[in-house]
MDAnalysis code that builds the backbone (N, CA, C; Angstrom):
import MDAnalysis as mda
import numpy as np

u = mda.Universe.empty(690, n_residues=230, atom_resindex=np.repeat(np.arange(230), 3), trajectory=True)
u.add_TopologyAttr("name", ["N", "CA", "C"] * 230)
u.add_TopologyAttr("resid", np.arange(1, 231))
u.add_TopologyAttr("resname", ["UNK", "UNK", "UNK", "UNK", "UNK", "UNK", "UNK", "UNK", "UNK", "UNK", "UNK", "UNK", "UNK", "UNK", "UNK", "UNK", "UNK", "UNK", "UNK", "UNK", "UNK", "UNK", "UNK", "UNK", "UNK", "UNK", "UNK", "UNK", "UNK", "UNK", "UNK", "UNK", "UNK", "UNK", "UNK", "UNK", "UNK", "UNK", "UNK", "UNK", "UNK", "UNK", "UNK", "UNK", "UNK", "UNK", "UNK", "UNK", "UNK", "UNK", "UNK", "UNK", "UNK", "UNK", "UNK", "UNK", "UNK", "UNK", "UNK", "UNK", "UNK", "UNK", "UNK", "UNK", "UNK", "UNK", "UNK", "UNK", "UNK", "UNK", "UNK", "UNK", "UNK", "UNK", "UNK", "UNK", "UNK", "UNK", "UNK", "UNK", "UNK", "UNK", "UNK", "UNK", "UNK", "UNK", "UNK", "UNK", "UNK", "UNK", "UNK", "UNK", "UNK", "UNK", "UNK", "UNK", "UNK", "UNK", "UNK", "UNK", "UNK", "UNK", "UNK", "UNK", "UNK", "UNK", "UNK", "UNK", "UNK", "UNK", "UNK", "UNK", "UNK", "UNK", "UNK", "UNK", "UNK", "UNK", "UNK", "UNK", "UNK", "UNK", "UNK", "UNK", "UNK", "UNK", "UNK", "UNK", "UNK", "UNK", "UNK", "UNK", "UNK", "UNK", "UNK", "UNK", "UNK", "UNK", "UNK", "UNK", "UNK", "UNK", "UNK", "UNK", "UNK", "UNK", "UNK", "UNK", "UNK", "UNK", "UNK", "UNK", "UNK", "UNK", "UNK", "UNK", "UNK", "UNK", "UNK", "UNK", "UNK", "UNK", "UNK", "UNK", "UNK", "UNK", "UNK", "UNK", "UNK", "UNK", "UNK", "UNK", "UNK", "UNK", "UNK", "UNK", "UNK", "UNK", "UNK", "UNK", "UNK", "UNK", "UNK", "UNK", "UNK", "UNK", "UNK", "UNK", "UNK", "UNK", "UNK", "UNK", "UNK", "UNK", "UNK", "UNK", "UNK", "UNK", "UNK", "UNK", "UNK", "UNK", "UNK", "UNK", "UNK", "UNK", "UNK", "UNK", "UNK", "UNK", "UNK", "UNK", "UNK", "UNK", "UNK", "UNK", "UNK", "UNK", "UNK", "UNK", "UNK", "UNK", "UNK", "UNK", "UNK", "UNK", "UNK", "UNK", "UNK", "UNK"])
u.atoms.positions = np.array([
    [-2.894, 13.772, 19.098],
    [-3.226, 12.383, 19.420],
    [-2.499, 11.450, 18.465],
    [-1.931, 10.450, 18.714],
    [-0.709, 9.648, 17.900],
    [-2.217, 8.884, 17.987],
    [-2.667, 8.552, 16.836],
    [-3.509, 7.142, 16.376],
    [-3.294, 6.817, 14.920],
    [-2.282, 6.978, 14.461],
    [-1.610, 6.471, 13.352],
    [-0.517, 5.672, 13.115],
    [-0.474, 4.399, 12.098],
    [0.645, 3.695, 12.477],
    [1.217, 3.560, 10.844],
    [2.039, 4.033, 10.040],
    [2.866, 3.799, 9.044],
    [3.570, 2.492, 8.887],
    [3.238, 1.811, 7.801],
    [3.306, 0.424, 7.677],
    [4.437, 0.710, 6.103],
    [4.927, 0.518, 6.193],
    [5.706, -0.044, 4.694],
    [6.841, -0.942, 4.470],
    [6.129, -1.970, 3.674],
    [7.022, -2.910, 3.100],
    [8.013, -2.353, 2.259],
    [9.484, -3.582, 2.467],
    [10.658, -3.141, 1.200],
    [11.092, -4.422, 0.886],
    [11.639, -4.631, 0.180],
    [12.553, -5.472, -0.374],
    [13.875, -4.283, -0.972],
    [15.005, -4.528, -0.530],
    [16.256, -4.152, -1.285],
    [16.325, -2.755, -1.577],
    [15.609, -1.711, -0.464],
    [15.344, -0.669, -0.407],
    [16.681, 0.031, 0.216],
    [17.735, -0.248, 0.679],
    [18.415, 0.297, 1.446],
    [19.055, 1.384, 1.188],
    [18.833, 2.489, -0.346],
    [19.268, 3.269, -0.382],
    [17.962, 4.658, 0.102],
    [16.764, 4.255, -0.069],
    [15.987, 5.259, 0.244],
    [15.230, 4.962, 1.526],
    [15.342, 3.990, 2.052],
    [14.187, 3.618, 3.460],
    [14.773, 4.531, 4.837],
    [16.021, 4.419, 4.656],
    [16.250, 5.826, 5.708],
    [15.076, 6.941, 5.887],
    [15.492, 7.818, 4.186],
    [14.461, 9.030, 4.423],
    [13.705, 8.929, 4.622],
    [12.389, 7.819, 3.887],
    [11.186, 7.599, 4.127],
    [10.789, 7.569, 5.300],
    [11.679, 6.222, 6.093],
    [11.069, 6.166, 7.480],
    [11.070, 7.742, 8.412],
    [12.494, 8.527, 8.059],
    [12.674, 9.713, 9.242],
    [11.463, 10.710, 8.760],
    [11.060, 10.714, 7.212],
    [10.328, 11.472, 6.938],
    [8.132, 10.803, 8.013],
    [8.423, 9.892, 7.523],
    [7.384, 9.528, 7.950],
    [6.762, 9.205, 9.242],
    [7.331, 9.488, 9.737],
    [7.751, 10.017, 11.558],
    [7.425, 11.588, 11.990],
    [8.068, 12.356, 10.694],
    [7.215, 13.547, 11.323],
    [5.251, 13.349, 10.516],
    [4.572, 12.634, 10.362],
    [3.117, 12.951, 10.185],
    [2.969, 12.918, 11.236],
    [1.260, 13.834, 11.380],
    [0.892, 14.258, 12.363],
    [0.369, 12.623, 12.714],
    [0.140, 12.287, 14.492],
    [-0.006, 11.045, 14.896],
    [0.482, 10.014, 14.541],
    [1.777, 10.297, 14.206],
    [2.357, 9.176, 13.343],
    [3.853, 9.399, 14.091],
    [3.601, 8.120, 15.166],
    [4.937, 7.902, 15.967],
    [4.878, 6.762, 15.917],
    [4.612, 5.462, 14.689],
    [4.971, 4.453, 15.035],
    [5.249, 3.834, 13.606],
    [6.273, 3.790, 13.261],
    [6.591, 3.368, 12.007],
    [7.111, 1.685, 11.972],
    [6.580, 0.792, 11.136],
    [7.020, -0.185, 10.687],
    [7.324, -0.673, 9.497],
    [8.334, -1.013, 9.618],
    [8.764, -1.411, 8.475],
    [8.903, -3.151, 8.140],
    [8.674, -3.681, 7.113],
    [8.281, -4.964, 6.729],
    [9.435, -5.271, 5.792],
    [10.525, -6.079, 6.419],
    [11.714, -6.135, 5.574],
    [10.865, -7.555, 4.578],
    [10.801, -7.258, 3.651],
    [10.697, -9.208, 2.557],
    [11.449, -9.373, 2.155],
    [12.151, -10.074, 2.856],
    [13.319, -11.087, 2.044],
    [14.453, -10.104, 1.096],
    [15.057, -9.236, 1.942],
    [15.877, -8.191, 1.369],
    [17.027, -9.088, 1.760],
    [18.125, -8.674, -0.002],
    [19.599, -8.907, 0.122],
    [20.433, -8.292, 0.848],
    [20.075, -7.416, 1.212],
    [20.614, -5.665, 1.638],
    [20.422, -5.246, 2.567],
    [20.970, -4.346, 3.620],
    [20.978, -3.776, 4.755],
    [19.581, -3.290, 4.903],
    [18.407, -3.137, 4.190],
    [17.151, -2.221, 4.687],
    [16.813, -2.521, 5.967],
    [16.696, -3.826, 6.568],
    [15.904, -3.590, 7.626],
    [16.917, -2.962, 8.591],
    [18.275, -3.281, 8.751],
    [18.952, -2.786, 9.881],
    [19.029, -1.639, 9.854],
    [18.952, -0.610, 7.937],
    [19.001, 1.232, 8.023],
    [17.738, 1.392, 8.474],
    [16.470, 0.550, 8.520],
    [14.892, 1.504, 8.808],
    [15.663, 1.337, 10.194],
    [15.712, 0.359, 10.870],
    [15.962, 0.268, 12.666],
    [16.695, 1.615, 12.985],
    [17.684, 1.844, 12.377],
    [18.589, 2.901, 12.494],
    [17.710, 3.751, 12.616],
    [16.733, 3.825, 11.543],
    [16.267, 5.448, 11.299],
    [15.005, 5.622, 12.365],
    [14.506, 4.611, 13.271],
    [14.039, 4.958, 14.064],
    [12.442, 3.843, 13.738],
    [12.716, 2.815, 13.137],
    [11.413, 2.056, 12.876],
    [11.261, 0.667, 13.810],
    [10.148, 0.187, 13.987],
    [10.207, -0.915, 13.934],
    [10.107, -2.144, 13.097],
    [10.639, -3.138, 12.821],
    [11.271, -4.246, 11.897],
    [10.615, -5.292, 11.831],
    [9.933, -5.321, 11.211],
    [9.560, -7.215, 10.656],
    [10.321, -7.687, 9.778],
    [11.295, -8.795, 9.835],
    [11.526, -9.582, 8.757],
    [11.137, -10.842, 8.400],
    [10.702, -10.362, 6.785],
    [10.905, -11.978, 6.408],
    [12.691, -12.776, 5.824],
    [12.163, -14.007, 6.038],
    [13.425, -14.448, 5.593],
    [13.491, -14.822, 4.407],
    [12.144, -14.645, 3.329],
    [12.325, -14.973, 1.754],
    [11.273, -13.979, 1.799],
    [11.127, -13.416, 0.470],
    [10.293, -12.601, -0.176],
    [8.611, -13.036, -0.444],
    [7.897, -12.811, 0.430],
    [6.587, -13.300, 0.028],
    [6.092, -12.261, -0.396],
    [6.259, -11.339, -0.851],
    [5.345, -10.302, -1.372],
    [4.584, -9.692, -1.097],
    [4.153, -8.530, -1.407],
    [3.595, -6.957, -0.759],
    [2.399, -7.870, -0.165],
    [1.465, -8.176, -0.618],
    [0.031, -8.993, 0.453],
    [0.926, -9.316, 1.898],
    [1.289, -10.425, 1.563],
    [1.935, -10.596, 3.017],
    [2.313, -9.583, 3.809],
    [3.682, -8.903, 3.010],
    [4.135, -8.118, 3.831],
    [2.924, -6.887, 4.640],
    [1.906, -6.985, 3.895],
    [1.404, -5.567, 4.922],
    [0.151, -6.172, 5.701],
    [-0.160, -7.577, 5.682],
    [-0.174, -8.318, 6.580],
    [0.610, -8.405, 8.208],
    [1.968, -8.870, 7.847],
    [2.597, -8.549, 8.885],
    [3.074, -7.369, 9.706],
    [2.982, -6.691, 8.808],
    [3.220, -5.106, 9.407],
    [1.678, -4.518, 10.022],
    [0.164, -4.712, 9.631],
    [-0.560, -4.822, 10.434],
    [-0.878, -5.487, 11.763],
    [-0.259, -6.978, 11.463],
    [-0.093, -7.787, 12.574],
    [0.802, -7.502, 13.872],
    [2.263, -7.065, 13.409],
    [2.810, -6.235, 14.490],
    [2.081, -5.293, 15.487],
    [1.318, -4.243, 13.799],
    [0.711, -3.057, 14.822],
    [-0.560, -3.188, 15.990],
    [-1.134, -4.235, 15.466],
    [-2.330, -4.776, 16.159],
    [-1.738, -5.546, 17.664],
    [-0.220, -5.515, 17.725],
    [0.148, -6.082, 19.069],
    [0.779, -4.609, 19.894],
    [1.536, -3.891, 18.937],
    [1.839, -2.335, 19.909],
    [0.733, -1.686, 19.665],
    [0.051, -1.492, 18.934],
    [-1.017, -0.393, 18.769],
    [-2.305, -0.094, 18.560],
    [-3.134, -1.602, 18.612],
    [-4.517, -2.153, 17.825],
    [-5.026, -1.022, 17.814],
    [-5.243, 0.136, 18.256],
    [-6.989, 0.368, 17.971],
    [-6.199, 1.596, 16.788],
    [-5.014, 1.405, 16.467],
    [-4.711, 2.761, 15.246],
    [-4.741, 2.533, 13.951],
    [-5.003, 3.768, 13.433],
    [-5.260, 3.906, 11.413],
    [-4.196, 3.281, 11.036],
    [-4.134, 2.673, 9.839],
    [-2.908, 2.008, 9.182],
    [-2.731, 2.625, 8.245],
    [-1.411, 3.380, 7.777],
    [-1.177, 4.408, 6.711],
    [0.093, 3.473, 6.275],
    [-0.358, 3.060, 4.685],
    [0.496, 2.240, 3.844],
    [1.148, 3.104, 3.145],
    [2.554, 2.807, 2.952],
    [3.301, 3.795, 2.423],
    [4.954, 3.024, 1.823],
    [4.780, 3.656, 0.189],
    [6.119, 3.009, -0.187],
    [7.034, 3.005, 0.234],
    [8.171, 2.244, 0.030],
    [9.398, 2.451, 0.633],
    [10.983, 3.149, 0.219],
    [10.377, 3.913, -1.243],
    [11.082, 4.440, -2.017],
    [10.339, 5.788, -1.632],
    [9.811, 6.301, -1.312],
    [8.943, 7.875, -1.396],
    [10.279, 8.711, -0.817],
    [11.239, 8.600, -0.497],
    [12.177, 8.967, 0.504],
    [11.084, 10.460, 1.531],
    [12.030, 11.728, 1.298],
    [12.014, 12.608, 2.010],
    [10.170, 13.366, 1.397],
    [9.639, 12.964, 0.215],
    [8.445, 13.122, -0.084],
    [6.897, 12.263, 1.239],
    [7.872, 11.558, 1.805],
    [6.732, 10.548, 2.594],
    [6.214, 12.066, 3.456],
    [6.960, 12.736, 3.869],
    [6.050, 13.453, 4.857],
    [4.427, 14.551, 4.374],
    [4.450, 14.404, 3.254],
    [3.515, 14.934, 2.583],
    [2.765, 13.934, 2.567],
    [2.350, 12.934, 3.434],
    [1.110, 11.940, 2.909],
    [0.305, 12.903, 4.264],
    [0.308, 13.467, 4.918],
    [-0.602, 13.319, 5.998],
    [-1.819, 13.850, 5.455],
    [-2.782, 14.692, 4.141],
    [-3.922, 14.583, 3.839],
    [-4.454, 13.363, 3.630],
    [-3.479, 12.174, 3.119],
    [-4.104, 10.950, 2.913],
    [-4.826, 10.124, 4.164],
    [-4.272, 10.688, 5.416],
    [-4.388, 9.521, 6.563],
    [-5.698, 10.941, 7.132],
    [-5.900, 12.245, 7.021],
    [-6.731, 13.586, 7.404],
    [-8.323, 12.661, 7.256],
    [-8.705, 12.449, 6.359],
    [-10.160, 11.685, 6.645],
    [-10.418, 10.577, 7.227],
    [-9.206, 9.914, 7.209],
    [-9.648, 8.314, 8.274],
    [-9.666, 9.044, 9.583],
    [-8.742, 9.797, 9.914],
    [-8.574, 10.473, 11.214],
    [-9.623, 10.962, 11.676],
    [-10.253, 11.790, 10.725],
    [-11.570, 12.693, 10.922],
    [-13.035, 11.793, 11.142],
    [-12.663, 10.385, 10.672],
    [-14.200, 9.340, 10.586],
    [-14.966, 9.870, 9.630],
    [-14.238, 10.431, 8.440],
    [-14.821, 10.809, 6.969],
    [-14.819, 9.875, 6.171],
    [-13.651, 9.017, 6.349],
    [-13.227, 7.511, 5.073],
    [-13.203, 6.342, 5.897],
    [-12.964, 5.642, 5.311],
    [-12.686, 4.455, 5.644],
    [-11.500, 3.688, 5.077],
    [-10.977, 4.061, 3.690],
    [-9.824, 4.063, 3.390],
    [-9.629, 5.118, 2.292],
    [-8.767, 6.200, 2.276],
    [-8.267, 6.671, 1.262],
    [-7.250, 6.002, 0.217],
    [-7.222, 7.041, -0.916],
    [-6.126, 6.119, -1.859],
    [-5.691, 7.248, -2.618],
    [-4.319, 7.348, -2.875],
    [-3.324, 8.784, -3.265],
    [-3.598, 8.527, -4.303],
    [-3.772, 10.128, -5.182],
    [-3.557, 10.176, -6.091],
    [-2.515, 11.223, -6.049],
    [-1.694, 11.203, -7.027],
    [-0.447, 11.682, -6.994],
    [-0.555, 12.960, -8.109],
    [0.020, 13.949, -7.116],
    [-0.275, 15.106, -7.931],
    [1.030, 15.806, -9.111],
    [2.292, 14.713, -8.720],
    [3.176, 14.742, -9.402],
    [3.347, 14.556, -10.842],
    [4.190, 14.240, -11.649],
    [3.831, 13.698, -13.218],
    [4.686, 12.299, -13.129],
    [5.923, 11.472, -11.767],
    [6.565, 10.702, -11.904],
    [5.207, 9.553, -12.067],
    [6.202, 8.332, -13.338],
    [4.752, 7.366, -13.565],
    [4.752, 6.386, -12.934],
    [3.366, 6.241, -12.234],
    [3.469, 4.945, -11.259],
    [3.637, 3.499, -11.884],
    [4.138, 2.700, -11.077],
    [4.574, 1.177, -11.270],
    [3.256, 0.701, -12.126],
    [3.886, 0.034, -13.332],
    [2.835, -0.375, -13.862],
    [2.454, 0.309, -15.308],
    [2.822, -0.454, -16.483],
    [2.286, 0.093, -17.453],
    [0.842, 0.318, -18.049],
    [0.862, 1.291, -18.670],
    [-1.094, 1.537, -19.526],
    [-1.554, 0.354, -19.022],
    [-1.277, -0.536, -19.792],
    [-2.303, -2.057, -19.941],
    [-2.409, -2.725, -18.661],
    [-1.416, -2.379, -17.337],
    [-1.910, -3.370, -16.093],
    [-2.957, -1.887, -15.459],
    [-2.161, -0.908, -15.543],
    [-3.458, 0.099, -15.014],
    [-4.728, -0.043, -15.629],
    [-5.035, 0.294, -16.978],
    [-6.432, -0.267, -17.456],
    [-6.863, -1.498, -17.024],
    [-6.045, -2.547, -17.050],
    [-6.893, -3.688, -16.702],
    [-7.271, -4.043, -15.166],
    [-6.554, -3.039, -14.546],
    [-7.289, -2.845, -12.480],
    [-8.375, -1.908, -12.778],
    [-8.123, -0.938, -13.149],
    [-9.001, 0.634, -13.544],
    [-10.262, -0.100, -14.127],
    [-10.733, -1.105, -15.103],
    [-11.670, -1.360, -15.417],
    [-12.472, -2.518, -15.299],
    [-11.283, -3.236, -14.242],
    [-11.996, -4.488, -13.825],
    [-12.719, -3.948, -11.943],
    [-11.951, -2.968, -11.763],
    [-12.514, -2.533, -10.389],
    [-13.956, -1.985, -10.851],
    [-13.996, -1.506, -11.815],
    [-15.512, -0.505, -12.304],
    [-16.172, -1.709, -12.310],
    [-16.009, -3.036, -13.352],
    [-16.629, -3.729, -13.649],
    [-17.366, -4.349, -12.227],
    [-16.873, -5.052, -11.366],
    [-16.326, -5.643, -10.122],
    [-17.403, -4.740, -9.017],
    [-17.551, -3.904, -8.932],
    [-17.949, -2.930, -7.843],
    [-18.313, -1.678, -7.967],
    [-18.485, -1.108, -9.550],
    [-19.129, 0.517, -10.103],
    [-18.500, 1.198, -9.648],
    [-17.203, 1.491, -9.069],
    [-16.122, 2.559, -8.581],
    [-15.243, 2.678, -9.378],
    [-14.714, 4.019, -9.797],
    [-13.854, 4.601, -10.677],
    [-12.789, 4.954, -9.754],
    [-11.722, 4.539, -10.354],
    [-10.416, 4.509, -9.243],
    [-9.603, 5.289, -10.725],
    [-9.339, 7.025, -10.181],
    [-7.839, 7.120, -10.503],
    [-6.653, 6.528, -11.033],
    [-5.714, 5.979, -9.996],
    [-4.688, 5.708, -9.573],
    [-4.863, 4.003, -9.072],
    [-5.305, 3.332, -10.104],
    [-5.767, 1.714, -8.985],
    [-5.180, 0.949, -8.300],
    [-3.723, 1.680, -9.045],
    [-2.160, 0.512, -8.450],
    [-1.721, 1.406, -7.225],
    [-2.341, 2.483, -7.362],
    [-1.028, 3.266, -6.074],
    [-1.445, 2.559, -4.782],
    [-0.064, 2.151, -3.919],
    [0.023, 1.567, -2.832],
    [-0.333, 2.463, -1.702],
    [0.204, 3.818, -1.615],
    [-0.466, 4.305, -0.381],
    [-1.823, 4.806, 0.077],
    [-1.765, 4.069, 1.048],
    [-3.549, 4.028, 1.482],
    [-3.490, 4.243, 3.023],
    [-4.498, 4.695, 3.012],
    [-4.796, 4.561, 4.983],
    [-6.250, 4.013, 4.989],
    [-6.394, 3.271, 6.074],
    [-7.298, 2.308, 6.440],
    [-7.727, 2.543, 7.657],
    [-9.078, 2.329, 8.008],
    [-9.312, 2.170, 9.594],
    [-8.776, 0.509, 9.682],
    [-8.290, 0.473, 10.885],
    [-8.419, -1.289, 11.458],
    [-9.787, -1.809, 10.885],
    [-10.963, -1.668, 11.265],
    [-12.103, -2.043, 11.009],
    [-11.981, -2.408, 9.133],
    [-11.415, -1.502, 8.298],
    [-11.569, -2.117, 7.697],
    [-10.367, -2.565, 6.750],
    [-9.308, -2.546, 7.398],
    [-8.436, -3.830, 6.552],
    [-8.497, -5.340, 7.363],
    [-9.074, -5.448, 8.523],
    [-9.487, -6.649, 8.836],
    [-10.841, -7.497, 8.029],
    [-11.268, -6.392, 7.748],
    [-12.802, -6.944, 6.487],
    [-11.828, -7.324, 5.557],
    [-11.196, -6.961, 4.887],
    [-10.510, -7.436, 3.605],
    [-9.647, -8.696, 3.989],
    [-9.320, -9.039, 5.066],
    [-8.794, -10.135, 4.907],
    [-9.047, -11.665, 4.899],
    [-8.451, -12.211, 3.960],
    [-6.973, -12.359, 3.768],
    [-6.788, -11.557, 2.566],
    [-5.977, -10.378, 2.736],
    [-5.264, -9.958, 1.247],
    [-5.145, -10.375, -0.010],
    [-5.118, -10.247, -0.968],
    [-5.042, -10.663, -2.608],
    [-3.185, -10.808, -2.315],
    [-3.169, -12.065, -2.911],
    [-1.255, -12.304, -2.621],
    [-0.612, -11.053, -3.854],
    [0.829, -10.814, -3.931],
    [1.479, -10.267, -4.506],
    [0.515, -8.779, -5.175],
    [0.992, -8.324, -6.281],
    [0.733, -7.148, -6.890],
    [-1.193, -6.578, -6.836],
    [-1.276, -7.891, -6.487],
    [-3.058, -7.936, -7.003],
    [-3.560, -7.312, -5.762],
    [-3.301, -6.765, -4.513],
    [-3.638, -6.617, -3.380],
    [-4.403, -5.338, -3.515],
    [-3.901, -3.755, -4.410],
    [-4.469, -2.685, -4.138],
    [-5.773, -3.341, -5.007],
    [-6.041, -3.841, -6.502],
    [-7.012, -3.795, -7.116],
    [-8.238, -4.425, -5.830],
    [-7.759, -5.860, -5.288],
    [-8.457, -6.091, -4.625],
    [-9.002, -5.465, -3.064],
    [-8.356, -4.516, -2.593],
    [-8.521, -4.353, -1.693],
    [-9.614, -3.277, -1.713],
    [-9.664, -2.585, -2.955],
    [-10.814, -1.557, -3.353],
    [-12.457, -2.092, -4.038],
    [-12.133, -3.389, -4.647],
    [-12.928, -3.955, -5.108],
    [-14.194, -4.353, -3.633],
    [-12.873, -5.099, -2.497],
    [-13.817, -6.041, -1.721],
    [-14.300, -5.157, -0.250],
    [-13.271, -3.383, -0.511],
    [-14.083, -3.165, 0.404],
    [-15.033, -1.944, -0.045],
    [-15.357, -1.644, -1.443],
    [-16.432, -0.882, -1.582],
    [-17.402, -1.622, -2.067],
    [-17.569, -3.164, -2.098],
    [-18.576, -4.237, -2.006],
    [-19.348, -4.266, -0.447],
    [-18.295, -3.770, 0.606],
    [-18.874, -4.231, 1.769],
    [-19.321, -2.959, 2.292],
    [-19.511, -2.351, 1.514],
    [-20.159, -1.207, 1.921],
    [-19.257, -0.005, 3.013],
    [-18.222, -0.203, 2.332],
    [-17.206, 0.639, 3.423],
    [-16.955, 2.470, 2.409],
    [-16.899, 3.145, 3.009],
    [-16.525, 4.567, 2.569],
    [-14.994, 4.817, 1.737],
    [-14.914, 4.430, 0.164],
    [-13.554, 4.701, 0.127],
    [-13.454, 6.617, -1.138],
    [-12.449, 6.837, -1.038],
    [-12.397, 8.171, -1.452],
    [-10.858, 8.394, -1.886],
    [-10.614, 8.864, -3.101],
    [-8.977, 9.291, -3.508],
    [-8.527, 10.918, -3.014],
    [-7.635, 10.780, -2.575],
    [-7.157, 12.073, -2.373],
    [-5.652, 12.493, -2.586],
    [-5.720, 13.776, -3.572],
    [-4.409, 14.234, -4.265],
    [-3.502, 14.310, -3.178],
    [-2.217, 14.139, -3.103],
    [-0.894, 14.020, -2.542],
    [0.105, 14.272, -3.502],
    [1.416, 15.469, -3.041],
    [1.967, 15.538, -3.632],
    [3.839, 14.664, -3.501],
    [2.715, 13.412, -3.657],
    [4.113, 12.366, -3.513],
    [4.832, 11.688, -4.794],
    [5.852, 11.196, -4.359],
    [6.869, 10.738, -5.816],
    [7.430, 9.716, -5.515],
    [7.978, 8.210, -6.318],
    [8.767, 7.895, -5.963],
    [9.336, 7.247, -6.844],
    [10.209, 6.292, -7.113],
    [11.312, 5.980, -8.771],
    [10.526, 6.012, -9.300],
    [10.557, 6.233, -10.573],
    [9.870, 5.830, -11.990],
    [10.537, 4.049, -12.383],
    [9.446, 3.472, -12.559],
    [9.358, 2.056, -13.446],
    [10.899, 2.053, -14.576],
    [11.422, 1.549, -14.606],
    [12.427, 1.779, -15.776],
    [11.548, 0.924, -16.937],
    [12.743, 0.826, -18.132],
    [11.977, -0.291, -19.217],
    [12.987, -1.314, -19.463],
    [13.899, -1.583, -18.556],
    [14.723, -2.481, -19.242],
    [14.101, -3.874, -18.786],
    [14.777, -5.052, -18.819],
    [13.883, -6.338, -18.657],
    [13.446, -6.595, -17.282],
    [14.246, -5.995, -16.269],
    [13.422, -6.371, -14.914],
    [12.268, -5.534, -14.658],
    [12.657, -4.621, -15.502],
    [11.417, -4.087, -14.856],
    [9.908, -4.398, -15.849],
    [10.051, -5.162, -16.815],
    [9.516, -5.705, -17.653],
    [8.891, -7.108, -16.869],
    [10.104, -7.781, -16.151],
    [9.378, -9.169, -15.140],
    [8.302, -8.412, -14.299],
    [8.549, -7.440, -13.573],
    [8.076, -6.876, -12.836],
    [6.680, -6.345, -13.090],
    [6.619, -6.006, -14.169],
    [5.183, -6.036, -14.841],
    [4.382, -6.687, -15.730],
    [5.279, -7.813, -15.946],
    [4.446, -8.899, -16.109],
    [3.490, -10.053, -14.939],
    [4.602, -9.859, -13.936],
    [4.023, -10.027, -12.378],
    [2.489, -9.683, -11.707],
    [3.090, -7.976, -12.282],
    [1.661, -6.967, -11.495],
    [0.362, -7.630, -12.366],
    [0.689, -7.734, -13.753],
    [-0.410, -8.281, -14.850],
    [-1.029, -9.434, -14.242],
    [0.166, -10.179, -14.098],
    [-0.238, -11.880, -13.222],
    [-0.970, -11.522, -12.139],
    [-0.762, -11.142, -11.263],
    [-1.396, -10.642, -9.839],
    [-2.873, -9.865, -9.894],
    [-2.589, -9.014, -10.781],
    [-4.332, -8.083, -11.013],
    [-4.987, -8.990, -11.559],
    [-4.679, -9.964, -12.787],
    [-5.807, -10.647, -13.301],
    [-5.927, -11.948, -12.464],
    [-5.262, -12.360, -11.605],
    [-6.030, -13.358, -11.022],
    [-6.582, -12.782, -9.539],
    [-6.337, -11.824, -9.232],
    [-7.356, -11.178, -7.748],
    [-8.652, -10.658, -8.571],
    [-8.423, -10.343, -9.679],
    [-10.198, -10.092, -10.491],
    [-11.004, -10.980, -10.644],
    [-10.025, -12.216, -11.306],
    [-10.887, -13.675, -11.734],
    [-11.503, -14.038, -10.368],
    [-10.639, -14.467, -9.111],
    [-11.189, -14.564, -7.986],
    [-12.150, -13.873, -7.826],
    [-12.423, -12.367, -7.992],
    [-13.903, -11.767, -7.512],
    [-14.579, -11.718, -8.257],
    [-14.356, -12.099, -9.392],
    [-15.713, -12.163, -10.319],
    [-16.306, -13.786, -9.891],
    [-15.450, -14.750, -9.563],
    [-15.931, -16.079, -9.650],
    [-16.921, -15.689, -8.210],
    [-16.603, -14.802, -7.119],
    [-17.178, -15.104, -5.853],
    [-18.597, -14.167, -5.756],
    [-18.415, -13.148, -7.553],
    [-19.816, -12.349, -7.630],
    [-20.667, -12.882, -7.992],
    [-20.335, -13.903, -9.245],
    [-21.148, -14.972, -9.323],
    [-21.782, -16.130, -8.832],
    [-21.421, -16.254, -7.506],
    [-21.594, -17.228, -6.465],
    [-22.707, -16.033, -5.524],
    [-22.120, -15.057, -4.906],
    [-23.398, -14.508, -4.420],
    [-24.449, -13.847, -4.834],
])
């Protein structure tokens, strides 16, 4: 039964979104891949088309919230009633190993899973932005999250439409775990043996995590201001 739809955003991905997408095509129920070009300099969206996806572009970079916004929004016009399996756009030929992640939404066991990576490559994001999602999600909602930054997730429809509107930019996974194990939704981590670049340390990738910092602490401040309101 195809009731799975692979969503992943890129920006400037065009050397690995090939594999990913061909890889992520063979999961089981997973014949509908989209891809969410943001505001790429670079051929990505025309290599995912190639490789067999369908294409959203933006024409400037609004960032991962958005983008998996629109890549839900697509799917909700070819495919509404299917699971949404979020997935990087660097994982290349490793993407086909997510299908335990999307196995319990499928089954009506979860409601959203969230990878933990059974690899040793280190996810985006240094100590201090992981601790500060990792312990503002505990704080926020009594759930111990693994992995708080990792992007791939699968979702029922039911509930990434509860979460919306998305937390803009980097802040989206902290929040998206925060506001839907507040609403009483089923979430659960499950090991995957996926990989994809390692973070470098030179200065962009230094903006880059000063960003994620920017982004986690103001999708926290937001839910703490709205815990204190209800």
């Amino acid at each position: 039964m195809q009731d799975v739809a692979v969503i992943i955003p890129a920006k400037n991905e065009g050397d690995r979104i090939a594999a990913t997408v061909k890889a992520a095509l063979e999961l089981p129920g997973a014949d509908l891949v989209v891809v969410v070009d943001d505001g790429s300099s670079d051929r990505t969206g025309l290599i995912a088309r190639e490789a067999g996806a369908r294409v959203v572009r933006h024409s400037r970079n609004r960032g991962k919230g958005a983008a998996m916004e629109s890549g839900a929004e697509a799917v909700r016009l070819l495919a509404p009633e299917r699971h949404l399996l979020f997935l990087d756009a660097d994982l290349g030929e490793t993407a086909r190993d997510a299908a335990p992640l999307a196995a319990p939404v499928r089954a009506g066991e979860a409601d959203m899973t969230i990878a933990v990576f059974s690899t040793t490559v280190k996810l985006g994001g240094h100590g201090f932005v992981v601790r500060l999602s990792r312990d503002g999600i505990r704080r926020a909602s009594g759930w111990q999250a693994t992995q708080p930054l990792n992007g791939q997730r699968c979702l029922t429809r039911a509930a990434f439409d509860a979460a919306l509107p998305l937390a803009p930019g980097f802040g989206v996974e902290t929040a998206l775990t925060i506001d839907l194990v507040r609403k009483g939704f089923r979430v659960t981590e499950v090991e995957v043996p996926l990989s994809h670049r390692a973070t470098g340390t030179d200065w962009r990738a230094q903006v880059h995590r000063a960003r994620q910092f920017r982004d986690v602490a103001r999708a926290l401040a937001v839910r703490e201001l709205r815990g204190r309101r209800s």
